[in-house]
TORZADREN-786864 format. One line per 5 residues: number of its first residue (from 1); their letters; for each residue x negated, z negated, y of C-alpha. Coordinates in steps of 0.05 Angstrom, whole numbers, plus 5000, padded with zeros to 4 digits. Layout:
% TORZADREN-786864
NUM = A = X,Z,Y  ...
END
This chain:
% TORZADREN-786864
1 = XXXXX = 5000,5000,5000  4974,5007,5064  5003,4973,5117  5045,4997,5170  5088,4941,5194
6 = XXXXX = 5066,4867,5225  5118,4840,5157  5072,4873,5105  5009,4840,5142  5044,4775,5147
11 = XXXXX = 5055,4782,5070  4983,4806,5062  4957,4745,5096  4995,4681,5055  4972,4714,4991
16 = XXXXX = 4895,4713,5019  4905,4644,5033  4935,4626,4962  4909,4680,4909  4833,4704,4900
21 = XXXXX = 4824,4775,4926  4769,4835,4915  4750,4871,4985  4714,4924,5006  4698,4933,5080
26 = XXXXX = 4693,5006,5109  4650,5008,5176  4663,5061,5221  4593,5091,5223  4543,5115,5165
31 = XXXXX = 4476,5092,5192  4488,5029,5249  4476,4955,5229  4539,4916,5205  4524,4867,5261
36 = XXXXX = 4522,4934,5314  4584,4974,5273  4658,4961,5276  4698,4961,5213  4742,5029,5205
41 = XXXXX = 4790,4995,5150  4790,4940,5094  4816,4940,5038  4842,4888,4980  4853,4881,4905
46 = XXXXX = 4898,4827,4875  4888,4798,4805  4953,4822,4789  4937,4896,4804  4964,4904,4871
51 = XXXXX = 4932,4951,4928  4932,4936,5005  4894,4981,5056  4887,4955,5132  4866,5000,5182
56 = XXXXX = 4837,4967,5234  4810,5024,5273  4821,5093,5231  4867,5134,5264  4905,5160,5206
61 = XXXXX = 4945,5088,5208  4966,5035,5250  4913,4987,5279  4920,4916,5252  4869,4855,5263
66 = XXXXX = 4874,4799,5197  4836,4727,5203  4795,4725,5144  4769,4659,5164  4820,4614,5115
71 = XXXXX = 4831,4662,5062  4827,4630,4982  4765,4665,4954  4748,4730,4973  4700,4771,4924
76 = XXXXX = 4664,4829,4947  4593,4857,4926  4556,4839,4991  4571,4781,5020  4525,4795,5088
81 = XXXXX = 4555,4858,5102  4633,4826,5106  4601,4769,5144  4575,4812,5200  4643,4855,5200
86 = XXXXX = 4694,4795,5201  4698,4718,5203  4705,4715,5129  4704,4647,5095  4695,4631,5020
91 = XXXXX = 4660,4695,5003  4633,4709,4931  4575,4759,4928  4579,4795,4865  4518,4825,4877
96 = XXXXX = 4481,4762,4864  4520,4747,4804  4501,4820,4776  4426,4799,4797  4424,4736,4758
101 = XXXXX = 4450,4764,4697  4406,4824,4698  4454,4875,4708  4462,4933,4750  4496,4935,4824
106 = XXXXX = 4541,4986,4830  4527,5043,4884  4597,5054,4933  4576,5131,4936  4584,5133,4860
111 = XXXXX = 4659,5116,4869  4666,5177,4936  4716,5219,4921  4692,5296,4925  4715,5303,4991
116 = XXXXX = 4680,5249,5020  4613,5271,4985  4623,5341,5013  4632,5307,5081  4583,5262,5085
121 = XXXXX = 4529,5310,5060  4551,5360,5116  4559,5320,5174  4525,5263,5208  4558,5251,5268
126 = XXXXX = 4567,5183,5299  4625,5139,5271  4635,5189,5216  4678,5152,5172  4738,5154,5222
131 = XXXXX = 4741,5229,5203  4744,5224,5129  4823,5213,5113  4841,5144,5091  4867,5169,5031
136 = XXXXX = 4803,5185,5008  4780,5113,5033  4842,5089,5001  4828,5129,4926  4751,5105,4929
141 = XXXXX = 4768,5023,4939  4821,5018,4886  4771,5047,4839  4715,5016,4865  4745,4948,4869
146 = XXXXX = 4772,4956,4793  4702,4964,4773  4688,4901,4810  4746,4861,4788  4721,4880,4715
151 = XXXXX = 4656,4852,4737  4672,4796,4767  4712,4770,4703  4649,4783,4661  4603,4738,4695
156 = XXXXX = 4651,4685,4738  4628,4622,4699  4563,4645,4738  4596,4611,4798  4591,4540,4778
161 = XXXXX = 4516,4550,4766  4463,4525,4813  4424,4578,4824  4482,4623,4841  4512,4566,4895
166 = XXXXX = 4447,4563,4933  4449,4637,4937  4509,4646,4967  4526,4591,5005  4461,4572,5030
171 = XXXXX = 4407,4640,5029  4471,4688,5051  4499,4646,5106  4426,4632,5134  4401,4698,5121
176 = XXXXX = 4464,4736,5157  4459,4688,5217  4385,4707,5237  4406,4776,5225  4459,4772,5274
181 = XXXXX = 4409,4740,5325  4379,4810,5334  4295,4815,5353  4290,4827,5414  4232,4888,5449
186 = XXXXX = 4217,4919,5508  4266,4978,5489  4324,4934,5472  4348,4886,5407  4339,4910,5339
191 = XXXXX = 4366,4882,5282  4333,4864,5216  4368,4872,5139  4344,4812,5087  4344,4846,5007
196 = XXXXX = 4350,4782,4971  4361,4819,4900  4287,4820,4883  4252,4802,4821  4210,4750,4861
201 = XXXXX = 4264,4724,4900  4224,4736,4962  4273,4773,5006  4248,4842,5035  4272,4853,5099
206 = XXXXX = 4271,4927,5133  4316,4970,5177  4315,5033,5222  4250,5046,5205  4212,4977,5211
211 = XXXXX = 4188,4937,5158  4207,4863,5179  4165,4840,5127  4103,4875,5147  4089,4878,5219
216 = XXXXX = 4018,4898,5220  3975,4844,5263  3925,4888,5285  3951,4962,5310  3993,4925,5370
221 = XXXXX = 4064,4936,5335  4075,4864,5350  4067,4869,5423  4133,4908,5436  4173,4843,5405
226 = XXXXX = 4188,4792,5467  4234,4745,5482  4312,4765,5510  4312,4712,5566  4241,4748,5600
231 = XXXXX = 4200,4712,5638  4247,4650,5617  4236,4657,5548  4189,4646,5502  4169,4661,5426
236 = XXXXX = 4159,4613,5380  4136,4613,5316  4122,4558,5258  4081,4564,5197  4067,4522,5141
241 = XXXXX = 4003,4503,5126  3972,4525,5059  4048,4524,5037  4032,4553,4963  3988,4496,4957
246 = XXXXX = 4033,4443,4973  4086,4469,4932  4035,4467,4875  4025,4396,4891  4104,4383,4887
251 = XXXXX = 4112,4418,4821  4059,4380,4787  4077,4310,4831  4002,4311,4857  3995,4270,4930
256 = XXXXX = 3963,4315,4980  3940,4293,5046  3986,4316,5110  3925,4328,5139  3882,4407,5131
261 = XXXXX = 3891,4423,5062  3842,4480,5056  3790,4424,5097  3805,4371,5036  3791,4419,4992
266 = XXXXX = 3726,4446,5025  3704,4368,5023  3707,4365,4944  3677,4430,4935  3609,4413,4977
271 = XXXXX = 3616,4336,4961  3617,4339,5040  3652,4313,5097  3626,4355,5144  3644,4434,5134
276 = XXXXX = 3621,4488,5166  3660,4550,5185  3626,4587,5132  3640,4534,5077  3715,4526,5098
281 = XXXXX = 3724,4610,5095  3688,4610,5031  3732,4543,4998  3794,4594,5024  3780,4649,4982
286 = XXXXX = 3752,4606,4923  3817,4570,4924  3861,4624,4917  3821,4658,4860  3835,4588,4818
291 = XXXXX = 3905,4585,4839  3933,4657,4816  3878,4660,4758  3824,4704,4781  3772,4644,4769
296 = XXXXX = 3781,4594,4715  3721,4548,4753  3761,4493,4782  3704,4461,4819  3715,4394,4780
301 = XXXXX = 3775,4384,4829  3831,4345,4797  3877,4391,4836  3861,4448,4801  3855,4423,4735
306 = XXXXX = 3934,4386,4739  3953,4467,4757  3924,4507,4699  3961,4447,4659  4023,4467,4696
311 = XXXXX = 4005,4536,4687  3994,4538,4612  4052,4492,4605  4097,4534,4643  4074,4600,4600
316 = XXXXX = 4094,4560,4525  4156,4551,4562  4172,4621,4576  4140,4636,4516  4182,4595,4475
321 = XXXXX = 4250,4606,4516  4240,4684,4546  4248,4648,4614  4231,4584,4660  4275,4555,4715
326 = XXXXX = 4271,4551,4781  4284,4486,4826  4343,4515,4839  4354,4522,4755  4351,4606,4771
331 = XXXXX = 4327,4648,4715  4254,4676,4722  4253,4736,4673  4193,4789,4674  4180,4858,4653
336 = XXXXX = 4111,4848,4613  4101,4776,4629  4036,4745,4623  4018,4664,4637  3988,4681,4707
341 = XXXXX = 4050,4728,4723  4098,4682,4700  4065,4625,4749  4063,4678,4807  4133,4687,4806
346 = XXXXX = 4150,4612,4803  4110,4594,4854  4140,4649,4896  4211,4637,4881  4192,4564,4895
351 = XXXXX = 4167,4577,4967  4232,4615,4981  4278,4561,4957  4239,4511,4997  4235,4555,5058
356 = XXXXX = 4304,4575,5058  4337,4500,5056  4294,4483,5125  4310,4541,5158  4381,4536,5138
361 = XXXXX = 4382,4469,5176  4344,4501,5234  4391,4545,5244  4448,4498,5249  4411,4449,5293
366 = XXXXX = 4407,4514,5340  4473,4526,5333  4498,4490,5405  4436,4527,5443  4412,4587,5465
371 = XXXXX = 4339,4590,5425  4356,4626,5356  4318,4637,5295  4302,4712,5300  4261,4723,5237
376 = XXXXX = 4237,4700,5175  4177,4723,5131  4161,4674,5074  4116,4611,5102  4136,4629,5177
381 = XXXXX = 4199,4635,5215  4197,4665,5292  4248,4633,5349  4265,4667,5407  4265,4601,5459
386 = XXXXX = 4297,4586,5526  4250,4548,5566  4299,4499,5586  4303,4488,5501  4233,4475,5485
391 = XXXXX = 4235,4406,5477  4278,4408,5415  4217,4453,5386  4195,4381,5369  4262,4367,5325
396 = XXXXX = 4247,4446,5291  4183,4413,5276  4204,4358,5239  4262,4394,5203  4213,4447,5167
401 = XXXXX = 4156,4388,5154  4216,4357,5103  4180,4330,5039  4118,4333,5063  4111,4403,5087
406 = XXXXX = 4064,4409,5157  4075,4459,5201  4035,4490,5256  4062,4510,5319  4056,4577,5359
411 = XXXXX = 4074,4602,5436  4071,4666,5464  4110,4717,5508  4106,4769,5451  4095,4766,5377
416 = XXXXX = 4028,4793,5384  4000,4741,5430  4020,4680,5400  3968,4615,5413  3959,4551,5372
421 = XXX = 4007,4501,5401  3977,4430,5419  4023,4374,5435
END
């Protein structure tokens, strides 16, 4: 059905508020953003089989607005993408149950109908999907949301699990609200686009062009990032000091000092307290060959020797199981696993899930101010700052060092130039 009349919509909206629902959002264009498009129509399955279509700005319809925001339990494959599009509440990403139990995402173009293929292969016009009918809009969402109805039943116990509940109602939510912050540069704000189905669990992040993840340091692609308040703003961005390391030390329960890690380290390899530059660069690189397995010479350091017990520990595990478990109790599977891969991928998995529970409480401590998150890239996460706001930088500051976690601070008026921060 789609609707025509303000009855049907009222109708519409009790049963989203009483009965779980499958949705697929149509945008208006092919290639802007979600947080820079405008949604063209949406459209709803019912459990029982019934079909409603709401155009909200097609012109083959009536325009209707519906309030998402206290609807039952809306299922749809990515969560993100509905977020930036409406005020959706209680949103199941079916995506991430398909990526926890190994099994393929379905592709929308694979449900087009010919016409819309033909169309969209011969045009690329701005806001192209106004001029594909919405019958074709209407054939390719009650097939594609039967496909995902038939998904969803196959893997729903997946919602009560852990792994899947951190996913989507903690990385999502956080993920989609630093999105929606935009980056700003000197040509105007960009916006990023967080993967988070990745066999590390690292998200990628990359759109129009520019790889988020990747900003190279040294060609002056960071300069054009600033802050959107100019010459009252300014970037700020927090790192965690030798984070990997740390989260070693919490997976094994070993004590590390709050202090320079990489310096404590240094101290034990040199039977020193005094390191030079030389010594600390060199205790930097002979660190990380011990801790992803390209030296098996620990150095006599306790440290190290507590970590290859984790290590081989971890690898009879997978071993004996075909998987280990994240903190979050997710599923680390491999193609061709091997004891140092299988410790790789925890360790990265681990730094996400860590990562991802500060920032989320970053961002919601920002949520009453004008500084946001703009981006975040593993260890780090940038903030685009009033100046008025940099006193709570302090309060950031303590919210990522949770659990024993130190941070370093940096300031700068682009993402280039960003100095050490003192207090």
């Amino acid at each position: 059905m789609v609707i025509t009349t303000n009855e049907q919509l009222i109708h519409l909206a009790i049963r989203l508020q009483e009965e779980t629902a499958y949705v697929y959002p149509v945008a208006v264009d092919t290639f802007l953003h979600p947080v820079q498009n405008k949604l063209s129509s949406l459209h709803f399955r019912f459990e029982d089989g019934t079909f409603y279509t709401v155009s909200i700005n097609h012109p083959d319809a009536p325009h209707f607005d519906i309030d998402l925001s206290g609807a039952y339990k809306l299922v749809t494959l990515h969560q993100k993408e509905l977020r930036h599009l409406t005020n959706a509440a209680n949103v199941i990403d079916l995506a991430t149950m398909l990526h926890l139990n190994n099994d393929v995402i379905p592709i929308h173009r694979e449900f087009y109908t010919m016409m819309m293929h033909q169309i969209k292969n011969q045009f690329k016009f701005k806001n192209l999907h106004l001029s594909i009918p919405l019958t074709s809009w209407v054939e390719t969402a009650e097939a594609f949301l039967q496909h995902c109805e038939h998904l969803h039943k196959r893997y729903e116990s997946t919602e009560q699990e852990p792994a899947f509940q951190f996913i989507n109602q903690i990385t999502i939510p956080t993920l989609t609200s630093i999105e929606r912050s935009g980056i700003q540069t000197i040509d105007g704000l960009v916006y990023s686009d967080y993967n988070i189905y990745t066999s590390t669990g690292r998200p990628s992040n990359a759109f129009g062009g520019i790889n988020f993840a990747a900003l190279n340091k040294n060609d002056g692609t960071r300069e054009k990032f600033v802050s959107r308040f100019g010459e009252n703003g300014t970037l700020v961005q927090f790192d965690y000091e030798a984070f990997h390391l740390r989260l070693a030390g919490k997976l094994i329960g070993y004590e590390l000092p709050t202090t320079s890690l990489h310096t404590y380290l240094a101290q034990q390899y040199y039977g020193t307290n005094d390191i030079t530059e030389e010594q600390y660069n060199d205790s930097k690189a002979r660190t990380f060959a011990i801790m992803y397995g390209q030296s098996d010479d620990t150095g006599g350091v306790e440290f190290f020797q507590k970590i290859k017990e984790y290590s081989s520990k971890l690898w009879d595990e997978y071993r004996q199981n075909g998987f280990v478990l994240s903190g979050t109790g997710r599923k680390v599977t491999l193609f061709e696993p091997s004891k140092n891969k299988v410790f790789n991928y925890m360790m990265q998995l681990t730094e996400t899930e860590e990562a991802i529970s500060r920032v989320e409480d970053v961002c919601n401590f920002l949520g009453m101010l004008e500084s946001k998150v703009v981006l975040y890239t593993y260890d780090a996460i940038l903030l685009d700052v009033h100046n008025d706001e940099l006193n709570s930088m302090e309060t950031v500051s303590n919210l990522l060092s949770v659990g024993g976690f130190p941070v370093r601070q940096y300031r700068g008026h682009n993402y280039n130039e960003l100095n050490v921060y003192k207090i």
